[in-house]
N, C-alpha and C positions, 0 to 999 in steps of 0.2 A: 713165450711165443704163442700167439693166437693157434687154434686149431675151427677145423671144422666144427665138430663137435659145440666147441665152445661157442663159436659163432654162430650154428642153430640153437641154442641154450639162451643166448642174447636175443634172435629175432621173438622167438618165445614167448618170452618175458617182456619184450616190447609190447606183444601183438594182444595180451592179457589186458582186458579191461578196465579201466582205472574207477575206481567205486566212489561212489560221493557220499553224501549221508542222506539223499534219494533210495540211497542203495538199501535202507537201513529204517526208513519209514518215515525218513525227515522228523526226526525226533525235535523237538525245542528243547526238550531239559533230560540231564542225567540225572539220576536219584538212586543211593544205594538203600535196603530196605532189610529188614527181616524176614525170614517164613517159615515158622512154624520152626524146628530146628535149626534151620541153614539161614543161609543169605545169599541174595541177589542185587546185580545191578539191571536197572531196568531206565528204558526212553519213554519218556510222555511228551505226548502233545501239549497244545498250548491247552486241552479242555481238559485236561489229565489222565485221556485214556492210553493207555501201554500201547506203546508201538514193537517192543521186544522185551523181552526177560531174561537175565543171563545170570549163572551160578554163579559164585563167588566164594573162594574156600575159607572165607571165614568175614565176620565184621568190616564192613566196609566204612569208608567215613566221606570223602570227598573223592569225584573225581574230574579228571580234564580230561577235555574234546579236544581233538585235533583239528584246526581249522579247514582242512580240507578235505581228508581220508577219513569215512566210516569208523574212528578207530577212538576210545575210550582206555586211561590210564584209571585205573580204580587202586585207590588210596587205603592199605589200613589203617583201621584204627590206632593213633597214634600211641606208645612209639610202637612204628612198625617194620617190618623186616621182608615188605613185600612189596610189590605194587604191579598189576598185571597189566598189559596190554588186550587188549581185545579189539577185534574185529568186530563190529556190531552187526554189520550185515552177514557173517556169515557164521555168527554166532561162536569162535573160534580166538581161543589166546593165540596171540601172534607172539608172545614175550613174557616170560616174568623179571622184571626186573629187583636186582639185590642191589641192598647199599653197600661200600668195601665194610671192611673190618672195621668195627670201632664207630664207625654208621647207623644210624635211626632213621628211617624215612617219619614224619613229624607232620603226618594226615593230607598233606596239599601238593596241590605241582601246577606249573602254567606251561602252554608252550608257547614258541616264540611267534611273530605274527604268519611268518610264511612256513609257520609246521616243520622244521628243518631242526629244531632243540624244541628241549624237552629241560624246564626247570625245577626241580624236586627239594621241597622245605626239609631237612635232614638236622640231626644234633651231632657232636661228637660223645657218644654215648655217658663220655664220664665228664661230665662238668657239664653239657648241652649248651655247648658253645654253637652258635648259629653256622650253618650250610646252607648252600645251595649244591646239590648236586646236576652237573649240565651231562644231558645225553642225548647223542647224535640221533635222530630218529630214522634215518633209511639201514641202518642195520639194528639200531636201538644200545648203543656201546656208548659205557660210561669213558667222557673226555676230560673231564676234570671236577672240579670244586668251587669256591667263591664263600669268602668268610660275609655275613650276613651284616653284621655290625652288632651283633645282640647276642643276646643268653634267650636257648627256648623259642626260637623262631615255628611260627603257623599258617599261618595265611600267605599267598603271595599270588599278586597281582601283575599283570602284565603292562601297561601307562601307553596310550595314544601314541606316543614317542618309541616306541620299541623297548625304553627303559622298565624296570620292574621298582614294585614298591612291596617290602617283607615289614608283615607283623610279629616282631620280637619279643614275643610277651613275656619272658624276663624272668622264668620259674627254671629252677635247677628242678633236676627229675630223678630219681635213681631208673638206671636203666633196666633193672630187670622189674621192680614192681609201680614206678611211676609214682612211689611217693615224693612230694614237695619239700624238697630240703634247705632252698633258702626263702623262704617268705619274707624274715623278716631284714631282709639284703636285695631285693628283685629290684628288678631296674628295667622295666618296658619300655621298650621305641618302636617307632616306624623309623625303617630306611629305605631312601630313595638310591638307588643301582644301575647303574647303565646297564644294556644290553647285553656289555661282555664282561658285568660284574665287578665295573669300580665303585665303590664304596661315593657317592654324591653326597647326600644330606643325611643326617641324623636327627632328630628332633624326640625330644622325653617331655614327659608332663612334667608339672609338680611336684617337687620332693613329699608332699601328702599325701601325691595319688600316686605312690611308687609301686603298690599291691592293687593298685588295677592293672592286669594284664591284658593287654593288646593282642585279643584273638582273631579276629575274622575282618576284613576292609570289602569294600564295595568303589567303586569308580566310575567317574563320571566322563564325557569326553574334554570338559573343560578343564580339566587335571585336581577337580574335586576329590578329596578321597574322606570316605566314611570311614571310620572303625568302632567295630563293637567289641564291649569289653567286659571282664570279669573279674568282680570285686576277691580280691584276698583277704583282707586286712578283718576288722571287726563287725562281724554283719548287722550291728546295730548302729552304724556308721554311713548314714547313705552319703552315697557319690555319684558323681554322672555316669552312665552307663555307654554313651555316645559322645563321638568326638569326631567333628571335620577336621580337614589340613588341607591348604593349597602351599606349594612349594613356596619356599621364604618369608611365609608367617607364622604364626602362633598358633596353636590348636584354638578350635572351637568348642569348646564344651556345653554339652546341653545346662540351659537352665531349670529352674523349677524342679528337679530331678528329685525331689523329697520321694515324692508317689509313686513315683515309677518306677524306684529304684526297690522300694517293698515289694510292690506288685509283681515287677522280676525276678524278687528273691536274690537280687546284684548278678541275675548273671543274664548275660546278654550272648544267645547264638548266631543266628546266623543273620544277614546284615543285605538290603536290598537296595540299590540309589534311582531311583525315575529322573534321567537323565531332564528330561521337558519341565520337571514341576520342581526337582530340588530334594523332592517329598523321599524320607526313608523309612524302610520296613527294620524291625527289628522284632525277634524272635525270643522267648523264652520257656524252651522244656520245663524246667522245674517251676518257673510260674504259670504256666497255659497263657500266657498272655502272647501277642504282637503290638508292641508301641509304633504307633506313627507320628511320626517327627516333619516339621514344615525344613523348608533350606536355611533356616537359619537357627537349626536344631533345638527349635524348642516342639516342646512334647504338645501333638496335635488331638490322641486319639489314643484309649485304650481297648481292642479287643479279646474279648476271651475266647479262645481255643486250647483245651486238654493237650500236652506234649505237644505242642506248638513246635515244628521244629525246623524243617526248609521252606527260605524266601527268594526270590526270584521276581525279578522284572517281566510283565508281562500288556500286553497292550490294552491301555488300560488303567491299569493297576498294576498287580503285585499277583504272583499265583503261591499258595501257601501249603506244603504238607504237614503229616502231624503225624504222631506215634501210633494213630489207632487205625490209619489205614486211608484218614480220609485226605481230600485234596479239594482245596477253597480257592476264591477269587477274591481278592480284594480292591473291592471297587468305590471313589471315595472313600468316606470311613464306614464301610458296611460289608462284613463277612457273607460269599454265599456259596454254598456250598456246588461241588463240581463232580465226585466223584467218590465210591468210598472200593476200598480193595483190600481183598484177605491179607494186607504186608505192613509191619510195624516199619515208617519212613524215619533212616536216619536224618542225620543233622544238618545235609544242606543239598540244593534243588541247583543244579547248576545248568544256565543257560549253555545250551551247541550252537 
């Protein structure tokens, strides 16, 4: 039965402000970082200066903006057992969320287009048989699950259509120390997902390139999808490190990829697509390099940057961070630099 009481308690909470990401400094990108011991998540502009700075009780790796609400889901380091909500304008966790039992949260999450879910990359700890874990965001309560189609799921993207597309990159993990238990059995795909988590397309390489694992995708609005990838197999064995997909064809595999695949060192992080040119950013930490690739994935441009490590569409170009603090533009094929700041920047720059 309604009460007074309750019904002042409702006008209330009506009558409360609803905050946008105005509210919060109109950040363009999230980035999680190091400092000195700790770690933070922090908003940058489009020139890379900090519009806020927020703690974070440990390693951060990716996170997701909510399309509407000031509000930031920070990812850990996979596998993880955490994933916070924050409040960016008021500097304030609204939620930590836990995977159930036998759950890994697995670095990423997307939400849905009108902010109402909340999709979270998850393993089942013992085998990392692929999840999605779904949760409701106006109280923040986990509503179910969605098998992924894969072993080892990372990356997950949200599609122009509502539907989502998960990078399965195909590596069993032990779940307490993350060692790699089936290498020489891995079986990478992208899958394509409806909105409410029916399983659509599956698509695998090559039985040769079954130890390239399918970490990170990038998206276009034309339903182009990037993915950057990371060699397993024999590292004196180059392989393409990039691959397009449009729905009901065949991957694209970059050509020429002899050089670039050295100069990466085979591992390819974080992944950029310039909707207008085709053109892709691709990142690698342990080689300082970012490859640029034309739309028909062959290799444009190699630049060197030290722990090269988040890429991000930016107008323009590409805006880029790196481990030592600093944050670059990439404008045609020429690095310049924007910004440098006392925070070692993880692994990836994610557009609000």
């Amino acid at each position: 039965m309604a009460t007074r009481r309750g019904f002042l308690a409702g006008l209330a909470a009506a009558a409360l402000p609803r905050l946008s990401w105005a509210d919060a400094g109109s950040p363009a990108f999230l980035a999680a970082a190091k400092l000195g011991e700790g770690y933070v998540l922090c908003g940058l502009d489009a020139a890379g200066g900090e519009r806020f700075r927020l703690d974070l009780p440990a390693r951060g790796h990716a996170a997701a903006a909510h399309p509407v609400r000031p509000e930031a889901v920070a990812f850990a380091r996979r596998p993880g057992t955490y994933a916070l909500v924050i409040d960016c304008a008021r500097g304030e966790v609204v939620a930590r969320l836990t995977p159930p039992e036998g759950r890994q949260f697995n670095g990423h999450g997307v939400f849905s287009a009108d902010g109402a879910l909340l999709y979270t990359s998850e393993v089942v700890a013992e085998g990392s048989a692929g999840r999605l874990g779904l949760w409701e965001t106006a109280g923040w309560r986990r509503i179910g699950e969605v098998d992924t189609g894969g072993v080892g799921p990372h990356d997950v993207k949200r599609r122009a259509d509502g539907g989502l597309v998960v990078a399965n990159g195909g590596i069993e993990t032990d779940p307490g120390d993350r060692t790699k238990l089936n290498i020489e059995t891995m079986a990478p795909n992208l899958a394509y997902l409806s909105a409410d988590g029916a399983l659509e397309e599956v698509v695998a390489l090559d039985a040769e390139l079954h130890q390239a694992s399918i970490r990170h995708l990038a998206l276009a609005p034309d339903g182009t999808v990037a993915f950057a990838m990371q060699w397993e197999g024999d590292p004196a064995e180059a392989v393409p490190l990039l691959g397009l997909h449009r729905r009901g064809g065949a991957p694209v595999l970059s050509p020429d990829y002899e050089t670039v695949f050295y100069r990466m060192k085979g591992y390819a992080g974080s992944i950029a697509l310039e909707a207008g040119t085709g053109r892709v950013a691709l990142t690698s930490p342990p080689g300082g390099v970012v490859q640029l690739y034309g739309p028909d994935a062959a290799p444009l441009a190699t630049l060197a940057r030290a722990d090269a490590s988040g890429v991000a569409v930016a107008e323009g170009g590409f805006v880029l961070t790196d481990g030592n603090g600093g944050i670059s533009r990439i404008a045609g094929n020429e690095l310049r630099p924007l910004a440098k700041d006392d925070l070692a920047w993880d692994n990836h720059l994610v557009a609000v």
